[in-house]
N, C-alpha and C positions, 0 to 999 in steps of 0.2 A: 463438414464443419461449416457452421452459417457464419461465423468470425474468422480473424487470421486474426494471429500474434504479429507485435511485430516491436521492433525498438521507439522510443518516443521521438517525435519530430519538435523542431523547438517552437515550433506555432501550439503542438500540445502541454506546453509546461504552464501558460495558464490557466489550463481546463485541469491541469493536476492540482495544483495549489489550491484554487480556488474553492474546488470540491472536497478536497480535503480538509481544508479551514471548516468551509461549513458543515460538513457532515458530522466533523467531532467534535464541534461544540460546544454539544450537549453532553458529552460523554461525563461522567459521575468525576471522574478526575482533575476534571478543568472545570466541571459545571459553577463552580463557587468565582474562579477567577474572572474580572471584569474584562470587557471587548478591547479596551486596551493592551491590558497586559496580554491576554489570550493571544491577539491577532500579532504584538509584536514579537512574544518569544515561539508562538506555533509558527511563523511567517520565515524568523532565519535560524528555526529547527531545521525544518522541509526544505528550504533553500539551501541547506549544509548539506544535507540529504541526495537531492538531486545534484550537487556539484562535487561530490562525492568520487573518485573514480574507482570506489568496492562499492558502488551503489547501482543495482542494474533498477531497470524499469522497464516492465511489459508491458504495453497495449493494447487490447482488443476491442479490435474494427471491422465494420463493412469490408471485406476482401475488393469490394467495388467501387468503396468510396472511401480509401484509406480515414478522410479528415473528419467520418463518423466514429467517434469514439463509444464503444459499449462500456469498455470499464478498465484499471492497470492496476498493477501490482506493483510495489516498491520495496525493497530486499537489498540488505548487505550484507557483503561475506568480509567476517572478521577473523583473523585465523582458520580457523578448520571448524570455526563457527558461521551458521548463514541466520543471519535475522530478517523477521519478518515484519518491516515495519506498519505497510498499510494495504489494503487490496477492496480494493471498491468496482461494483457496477452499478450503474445509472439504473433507477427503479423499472423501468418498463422492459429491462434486459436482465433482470435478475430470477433465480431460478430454473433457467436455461445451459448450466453449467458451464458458464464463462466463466466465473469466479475458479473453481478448479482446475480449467485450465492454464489459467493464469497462475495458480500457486503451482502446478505441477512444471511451468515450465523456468518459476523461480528456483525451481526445487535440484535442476540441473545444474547449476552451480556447484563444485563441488564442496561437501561439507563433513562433517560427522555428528554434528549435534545441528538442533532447528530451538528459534525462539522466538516468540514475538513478543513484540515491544506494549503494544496498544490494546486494551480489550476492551471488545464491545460484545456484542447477542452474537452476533456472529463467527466472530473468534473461538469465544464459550464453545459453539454449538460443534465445529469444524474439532476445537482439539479433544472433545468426546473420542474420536477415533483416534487421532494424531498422535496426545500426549506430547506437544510440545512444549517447553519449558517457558513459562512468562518473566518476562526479563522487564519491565519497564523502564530500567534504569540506563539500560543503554541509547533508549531515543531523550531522555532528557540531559544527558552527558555530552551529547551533538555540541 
């Protein structure tokens, strides 16, 4: 493996937020809401999220240089439900199946039913096989 998994360091919770704001921005969902509202209710969504303690987060780095971030994954287990709220890698690291590493090791938690919250192209394409159930209401309930 050219990554290791590993739990986030709190030097990476800015590089999680961050990337997260900006990457879904655009998303058809939020795209109509202005940079205000966007940034201040997407800000302590994600902040509930990671202070969460049924809230895991996986990220995958450099084995060599843990404070290289490739990409993480962010997942809660609500009852004997696990949701799947976000999973991003950084573009020059994509297509190298870090992405499914990272959902496969959110996936250990234990569950019976999987949802995610957010849909973008890539969610779409991923529950072609999965069949996971789209919940969005549980990340804006945070």
């Amino acid at each position: 493996m050219l990554w290791s998994l590993r739990s986030p360091e709190t030097e990476d919770l800015n590089f999680i937020k961050n990337s997260w704001l900006k990457s879904y921005r655009d998303n058809p969902a939020v795209a109509l809401a202005n940079n205000m509202t966007y940034f201040r209710h997407m800000h302590g969504i994600i902040d509930r999220l990671l202070c969460s303690p049924t809230t895991r987060v996986v990220v995958a780095c450099d084995p060599g240089m843990p404070g290289q971030i490739f990409g993480y994954g962010v997942a809660e287990a609500v009852g004997d439900s696990l949701h799947l709220h976000w999973i991003y890698t950084k573009h020059p690291f994509r297509n190298f199946g870090i992405l499914k590493d990272i959902e496969a090791e959110l996936l250990k938690v234990p569950h019976a039913t999987v949802s995610y919250s957010i849909r973008t192209k890539i969610t779409d394409k991923l529950n072609q096989k999965r069949q996971y159930n789209y919940d969005p209401f549980v990340l804006w309930s945070k």
